[in-house]
N, C-alpha and C positions, 0 to 999 in steps of 0.2 A: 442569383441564378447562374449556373455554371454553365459554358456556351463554348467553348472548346478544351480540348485533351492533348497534349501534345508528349509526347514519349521522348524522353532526353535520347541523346546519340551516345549509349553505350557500350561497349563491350560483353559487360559482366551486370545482373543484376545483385550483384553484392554491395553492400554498402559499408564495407569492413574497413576503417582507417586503416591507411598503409603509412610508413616511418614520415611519406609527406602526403598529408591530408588532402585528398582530392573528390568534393562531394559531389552527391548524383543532383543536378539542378532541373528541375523541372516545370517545361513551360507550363502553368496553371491558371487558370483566371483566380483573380483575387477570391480569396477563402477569406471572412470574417465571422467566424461561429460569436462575436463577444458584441457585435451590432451596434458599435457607438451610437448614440445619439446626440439632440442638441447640433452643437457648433463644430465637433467630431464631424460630423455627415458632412461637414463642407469641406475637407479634403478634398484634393483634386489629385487620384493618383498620378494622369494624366503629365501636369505640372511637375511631377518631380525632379532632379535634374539628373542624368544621365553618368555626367562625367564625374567624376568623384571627387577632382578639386577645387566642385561649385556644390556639392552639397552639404545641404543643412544638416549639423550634427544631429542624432540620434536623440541623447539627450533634450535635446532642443525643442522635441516635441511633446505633445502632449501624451502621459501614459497612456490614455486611453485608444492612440492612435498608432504608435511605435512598435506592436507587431502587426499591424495593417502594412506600414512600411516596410517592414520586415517584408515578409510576405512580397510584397510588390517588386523587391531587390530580389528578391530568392528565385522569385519564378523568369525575370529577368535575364540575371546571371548575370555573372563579371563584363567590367565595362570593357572590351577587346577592339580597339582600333589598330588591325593593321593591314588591310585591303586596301594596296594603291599607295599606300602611308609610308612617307620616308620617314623614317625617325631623326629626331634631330641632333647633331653630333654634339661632345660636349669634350674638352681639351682637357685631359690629365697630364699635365705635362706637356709633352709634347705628341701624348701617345689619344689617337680618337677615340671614344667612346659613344656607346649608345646603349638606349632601350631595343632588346632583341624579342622579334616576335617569334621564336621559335620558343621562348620560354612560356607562353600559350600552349604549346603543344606536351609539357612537363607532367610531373605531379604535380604543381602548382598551377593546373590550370583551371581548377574548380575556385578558387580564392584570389588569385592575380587579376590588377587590374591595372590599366594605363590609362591616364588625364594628356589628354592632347593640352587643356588649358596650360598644364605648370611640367608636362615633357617629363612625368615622374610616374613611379609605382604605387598603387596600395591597396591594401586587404580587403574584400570584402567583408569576410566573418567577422574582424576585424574590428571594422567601420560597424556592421549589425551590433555587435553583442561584448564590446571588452567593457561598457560599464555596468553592464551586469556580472562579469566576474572577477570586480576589484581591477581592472585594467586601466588605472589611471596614470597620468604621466609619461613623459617621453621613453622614460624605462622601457614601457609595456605597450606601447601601439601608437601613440602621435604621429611616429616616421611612416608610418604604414595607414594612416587612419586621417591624420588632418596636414600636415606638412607634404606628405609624400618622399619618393626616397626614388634618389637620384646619381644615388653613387654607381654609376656603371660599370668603373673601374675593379668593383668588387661585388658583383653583381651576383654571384650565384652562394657567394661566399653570405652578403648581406639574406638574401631570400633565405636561405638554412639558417642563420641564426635568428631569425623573424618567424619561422616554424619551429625551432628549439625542439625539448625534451617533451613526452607525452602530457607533462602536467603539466606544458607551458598555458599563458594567456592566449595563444593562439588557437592550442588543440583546443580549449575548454568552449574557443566561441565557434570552433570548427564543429563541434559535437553538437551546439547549441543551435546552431544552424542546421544542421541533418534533423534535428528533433521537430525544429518548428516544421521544414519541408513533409516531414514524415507525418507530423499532423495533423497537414492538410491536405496530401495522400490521404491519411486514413479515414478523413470528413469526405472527400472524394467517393470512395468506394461507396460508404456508407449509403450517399445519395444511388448512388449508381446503381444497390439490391434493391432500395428499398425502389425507384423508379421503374426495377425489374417485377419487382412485386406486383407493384399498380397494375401493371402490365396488364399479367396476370389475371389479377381479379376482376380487369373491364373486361378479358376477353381477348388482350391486344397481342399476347405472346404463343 
């Protein structure tokens, strides 16, 4: 049962990738049109962890369960701690560094994410979907998915090569991600005529 709506804070209702992918995230209560059963049902989305370098890989879970998950991260949105938050400096030399939250404020702020646990960055779409599109190994998302990435010294430089080219592993789980949100948008609406309909035919509209 769907029990609130909540409208992302956009600009533009377009959802047109731009050279860095930045998706429309939408608060939604959990959509499950595929209704696990069994030991499935005992998911606690609840329980899930938050910070991204305490969560359980993707993989890891049961297929039957892992776009539930999905789903629960999506409507979420990126983990963003920086209210109040000093970031913690990290010495290149002799020159200081840090994680900057103005990089929140970017293209990158549909998919960037910060672990207060390990004072590093990482992907969302990333983390959701590089093992469904051959995104295996350090090559292709670990820095950004299970290690996190910590180079600040080269920090916007690191971010643009972690987005790459249109056919990157990136764009394919950034697209992958606008699909599942869109969905359950479109399971959303669904309920929402046909709920207009009932209406209707008791008399209530």
């Amino acid at each position: 049962m769907i029990i609130k709506i909540f409208k992302p804070k956009t600009t533009s209702n377009s959802l047109a990738l731009s050279s860095h992918p930045c998706p429309a995230i939408h608060n939604v209560d959990d959509v499950n049109p595929s209704r696990p059963s069994g030991k499935d049902k005992m998911l606690d989305l609840g329980l899930l962890e938050s910070d991204p370098a305490k969560r359980k890989q993707i993989s890891d879970y049961s297929p039957n369960l892992r776009d539930r998950v999905r789903r629960y991260y999506i409507n979420k949105g990126p983990c963003k701690r920086w209210d109040r938050f000093v970031f913690p400096i990290t010495y290149f030399g002799n020159k200081p560094r840090s994680f900057h939250s103005d990089w929140f404020d970017t293209s990158y702020s549909g998919w960037l994410e910060y672990s207060i646990e390990k004072d590093a960055a990482f992907c969302l779409c990333c983390y959701l979907f590089k093992n469904e599109t051959g995104g295996h190994g350090k090559q292709v998302g670990d820095p950004f998915t299970v290690d996190g990435f910590r180079s600040w010294n080269k920090g916007l430089e690191r971010l643009n090569k972690h987005v790459g080219e249109v056919n990157s592993v990136h764009y394919r789980c950034f697209k992958m991600m606008l699909y599942l949100d869109n969905q359950a948008q479109s399971i959303l609406t669904c309920f929402d005529k046909e709920n207009e309909k009932l209406k209707a035919n008791i008399g209530f509209a």
